[in-house]
N, C-alpha and C positions, 0 to 999 in steps of 0.2 A: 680462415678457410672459407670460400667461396661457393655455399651452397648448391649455387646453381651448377657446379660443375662436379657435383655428386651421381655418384649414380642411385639406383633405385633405393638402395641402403649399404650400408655401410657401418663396419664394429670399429668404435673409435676407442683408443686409450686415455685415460686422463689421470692425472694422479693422484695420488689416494694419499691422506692421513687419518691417522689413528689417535683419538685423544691428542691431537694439536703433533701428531710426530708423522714424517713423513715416511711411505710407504716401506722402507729400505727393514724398517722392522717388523717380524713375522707378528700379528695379532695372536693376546692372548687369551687366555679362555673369559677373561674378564672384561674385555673390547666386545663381546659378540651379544647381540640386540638378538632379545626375545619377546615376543609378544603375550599382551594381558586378553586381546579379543582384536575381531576383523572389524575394522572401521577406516576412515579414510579423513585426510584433511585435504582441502584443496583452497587456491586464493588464485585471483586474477587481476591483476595490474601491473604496475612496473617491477621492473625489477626489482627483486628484495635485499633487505644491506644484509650484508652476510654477516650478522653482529647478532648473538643470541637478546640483547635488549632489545634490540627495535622489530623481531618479530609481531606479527598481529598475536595478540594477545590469545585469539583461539589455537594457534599454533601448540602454546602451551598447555590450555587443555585437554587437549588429544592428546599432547605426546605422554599427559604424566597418565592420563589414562588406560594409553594401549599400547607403550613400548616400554619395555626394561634395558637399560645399558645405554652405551652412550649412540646415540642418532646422529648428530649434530656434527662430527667429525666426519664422517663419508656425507653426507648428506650435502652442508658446506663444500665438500672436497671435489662433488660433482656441481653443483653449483657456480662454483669459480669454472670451471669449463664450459656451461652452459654459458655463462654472464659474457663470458670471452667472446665464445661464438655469434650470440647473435649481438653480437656488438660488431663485430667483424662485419657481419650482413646487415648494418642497418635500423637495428629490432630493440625496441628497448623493453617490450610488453609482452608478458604472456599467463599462459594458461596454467595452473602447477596441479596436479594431484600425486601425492602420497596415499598409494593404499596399501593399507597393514593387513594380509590375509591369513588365516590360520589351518593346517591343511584341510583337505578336502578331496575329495573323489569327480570334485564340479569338472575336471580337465580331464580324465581319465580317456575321456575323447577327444583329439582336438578338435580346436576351431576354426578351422584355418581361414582366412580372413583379410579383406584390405581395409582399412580404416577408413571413414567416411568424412570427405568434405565438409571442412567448416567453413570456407570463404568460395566464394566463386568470383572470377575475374573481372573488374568491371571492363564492363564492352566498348568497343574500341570504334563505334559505328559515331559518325558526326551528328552533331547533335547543334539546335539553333545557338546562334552565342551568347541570345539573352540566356537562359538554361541552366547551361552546359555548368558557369560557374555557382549556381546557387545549388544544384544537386551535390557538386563537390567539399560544398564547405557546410551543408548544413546535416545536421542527424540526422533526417526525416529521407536522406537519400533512398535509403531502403525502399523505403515506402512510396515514394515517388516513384521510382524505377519499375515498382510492381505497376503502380496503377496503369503506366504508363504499357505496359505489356496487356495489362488486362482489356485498356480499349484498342490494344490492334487486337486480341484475341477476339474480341466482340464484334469489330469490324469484318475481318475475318468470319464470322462464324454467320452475320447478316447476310455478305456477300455470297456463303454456299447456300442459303435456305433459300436465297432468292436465286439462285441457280438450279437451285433444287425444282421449284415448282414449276420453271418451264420445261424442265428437260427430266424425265423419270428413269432413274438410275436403278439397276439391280442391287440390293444389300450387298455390300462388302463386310468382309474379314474382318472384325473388330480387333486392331492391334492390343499385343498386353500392354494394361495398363502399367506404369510404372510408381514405383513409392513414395511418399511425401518426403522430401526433401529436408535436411535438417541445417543444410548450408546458408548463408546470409552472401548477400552481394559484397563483393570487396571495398572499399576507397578507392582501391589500385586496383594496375590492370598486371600485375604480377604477386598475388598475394603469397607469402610464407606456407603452402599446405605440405608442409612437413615439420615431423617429429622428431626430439629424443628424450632419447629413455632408459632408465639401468633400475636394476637391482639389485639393492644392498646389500637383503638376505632372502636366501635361497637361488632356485634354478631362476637363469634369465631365461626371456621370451622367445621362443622359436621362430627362426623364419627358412623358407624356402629358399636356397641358394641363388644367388643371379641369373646362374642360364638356366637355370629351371623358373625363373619367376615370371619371365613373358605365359609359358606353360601352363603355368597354377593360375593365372592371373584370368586364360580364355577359360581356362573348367569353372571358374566359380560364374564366371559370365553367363555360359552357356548353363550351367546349373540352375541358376537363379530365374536365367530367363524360361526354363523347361517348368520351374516350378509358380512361377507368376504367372504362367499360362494357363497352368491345369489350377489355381487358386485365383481366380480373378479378384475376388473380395477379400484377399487376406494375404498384401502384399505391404503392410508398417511392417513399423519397427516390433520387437517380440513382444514390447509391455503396453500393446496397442488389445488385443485380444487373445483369448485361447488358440483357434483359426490362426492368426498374423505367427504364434508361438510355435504351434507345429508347423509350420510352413519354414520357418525359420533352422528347425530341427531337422527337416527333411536335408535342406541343403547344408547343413552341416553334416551331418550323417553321409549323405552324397561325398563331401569335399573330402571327410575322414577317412573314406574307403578308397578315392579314386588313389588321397594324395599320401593313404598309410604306408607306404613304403618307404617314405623319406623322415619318417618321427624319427627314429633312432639310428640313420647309417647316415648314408655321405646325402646330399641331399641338400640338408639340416645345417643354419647356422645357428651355434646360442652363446652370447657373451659371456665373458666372466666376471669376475668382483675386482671393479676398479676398470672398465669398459664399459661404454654405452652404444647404444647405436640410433644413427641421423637414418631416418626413413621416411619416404614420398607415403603420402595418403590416396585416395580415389580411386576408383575401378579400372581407370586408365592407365596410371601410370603407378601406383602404390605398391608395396610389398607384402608377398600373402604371409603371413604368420599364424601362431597361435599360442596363446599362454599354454605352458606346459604344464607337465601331470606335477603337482604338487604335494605329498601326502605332510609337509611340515609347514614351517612359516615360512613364509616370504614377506617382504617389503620392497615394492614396487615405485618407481617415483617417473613418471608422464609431464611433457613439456610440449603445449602449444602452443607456441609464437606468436605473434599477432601483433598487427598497429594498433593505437588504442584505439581512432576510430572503431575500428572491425571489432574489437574486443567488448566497447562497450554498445555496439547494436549488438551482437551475439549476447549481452548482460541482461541486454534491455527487452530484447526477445524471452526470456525463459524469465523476466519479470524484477529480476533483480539491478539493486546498483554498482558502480563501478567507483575504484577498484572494491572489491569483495573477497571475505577468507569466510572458511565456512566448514564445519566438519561433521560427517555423521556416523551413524551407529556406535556412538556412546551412551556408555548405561548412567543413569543420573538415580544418584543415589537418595536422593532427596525424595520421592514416593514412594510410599509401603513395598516391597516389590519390586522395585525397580522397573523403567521405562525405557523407551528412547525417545533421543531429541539430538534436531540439529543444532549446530548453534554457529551465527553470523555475528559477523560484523565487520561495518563501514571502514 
């Protein structure tokens, strides 16, 4: 299936087994996964062998920690569709998290929301041909690509102060500032920014219907931008500040009331068990959704794609190496009391 020819999102079917039996038998009370606590595993590199041995060895300690019943069955079952797909497109690398969540009141409003850019396209403007191929082949591209914007910004900004002192302009409008960016420059000038995603147990993730998503898509725009205006200094991410947190709540709260009419009637898509759904990311072209209201368990499982170039600057950005598995909020029994830790490995 040819991604590019998707639209904004899409609920796809795949087939599901049960303890190694295909779907055609109803699940019984002893198939159904419960959880011991909210924690998460996630790993990023190649595709994984669908073989319980050759998992990353933290795999296992999360799962004997925070799930009861068998996982490995749906889990696998979505996997071999995922494996398919971006094999289909070209993809052999991506991004995985499993979150194990235990109910909660956290949803009770949503979110609604488009998911933010991990790659941005590399630019398509000519460039000298001594260059051109050492930025393409080397890791440090990122980083070249920045500098290289930072001395037109520079030059750029010489050229107005020296424009400035001959000719005295009236202060202008200071446009809103925009938010630090968590995306990394692509390899490519077409990167993967789209998702999928299912869950195993409980409700799946809500989204905004297609002809309603052009719709949802300008209110969080205009939202954001109403609220970045009147917060000039409190426009991160939510775990950047108090300030950046409420600001963040405002246009949530905004998005929940403009877009509450669509949580529970027509509106509203939400997959079921043994469906996922392929979804576009960015403020442009993404799909608004929101985790739903949850009062029980769910197991959630998230897939982003990527070259491994892109994969391991986005690794090497947040400090880590590639590929990497890694899981947290588990309780480690081993101090008085009990703690948390994460725990990795290469």
């Amino acid at each position: 299936m040819d991604a590019s020819s998707l639209p904004d999102f899409k609920v796809l079917s795949y087939p599901t087994k049960w303890c190694g039996i295909d779907s055609d038998r109803r699940p019984s009370p002893s198939d159904e996964i419960t959880l011991n606590a909210t924690s998460s595993w996630t790993y990023c590199g190649p595709l994984l062998p669908l073989d319980p041995k050759s998992l990353p060895s933290s795999f296992d300690t999360w799962a004997q920690a925070t799930v009861n019943g068998p996982l490995l069955g749906p889990l696998f079952s979505f996997l071999e569709f995922v494996h398919e797909f971006l094999k289909a497109n070209d993809i052999s690398h991506y991004w995985l998290t499993i979150r194990a969540s235990q109910g909660s009141d956290e949803f009770d409003i949503p979110r609604w929301h488009t998911d933010d850019l991990f790659f941005s396209p590399l630019a398509t403007a000519a460039a000298p041909a001594t260059t051109t191929p050492a930025l393409r082949h080397s890791f440090l591209w990122p980083f070249a690509d920045a500098a290289k914007r930072h001395r037109r910004a520079s030059s750029l900004s010489h050229t107005r102060r020296s424009s400035q002192s001959v000719h005295t302009r009236s202060p202008q409008p200071t446009p809103p500032q925009l938010p630090p960016s968590v995306q990394i420059s692509s390899s490519t000038t077409n990167p993967p920014n789209w998702k999928l995603t299912t869950t195993l147990l409980g409700p799946g993730t809500l989204f905004i219907s297609l002809p309603l998503n052009p719709h949802a898509r300008n209110l969080q725009s205009t939202t954001k931008l109403t609220v970045r205006t009147a917060n000039p200094g409190h426009i991160c991410l939510s775990i950047r500040c108090v300030g950046c947190a409420t600001a963040a709540e405002e246009v949530r709260a905004t998005l929940a009331a403009q877009l509450g009419g669509h949580r529970d009637g027509a509106g509203v898509v939400q997959a079921a068990r043994g469906e996922c759904v392929f979804f576009r990311v960015g403020e442009d072209e993404g799909a608004v959704h929101s985790e739903p209201m949850s009062r029980g368990e769910r197991v959630f499982v998230n897939v982003v794609p990527g070259f491994e170039k892109d994969l391991r600057c986005l690794m090497a950005k947040w400090g880590m190496e590639f590929p990497r598995a890694w899981c947290v909020g588990l309780p480690f029994q081993g101090v008085e009391g009990g703690c948390w830790r994460n725990v990795g490995e290469i």
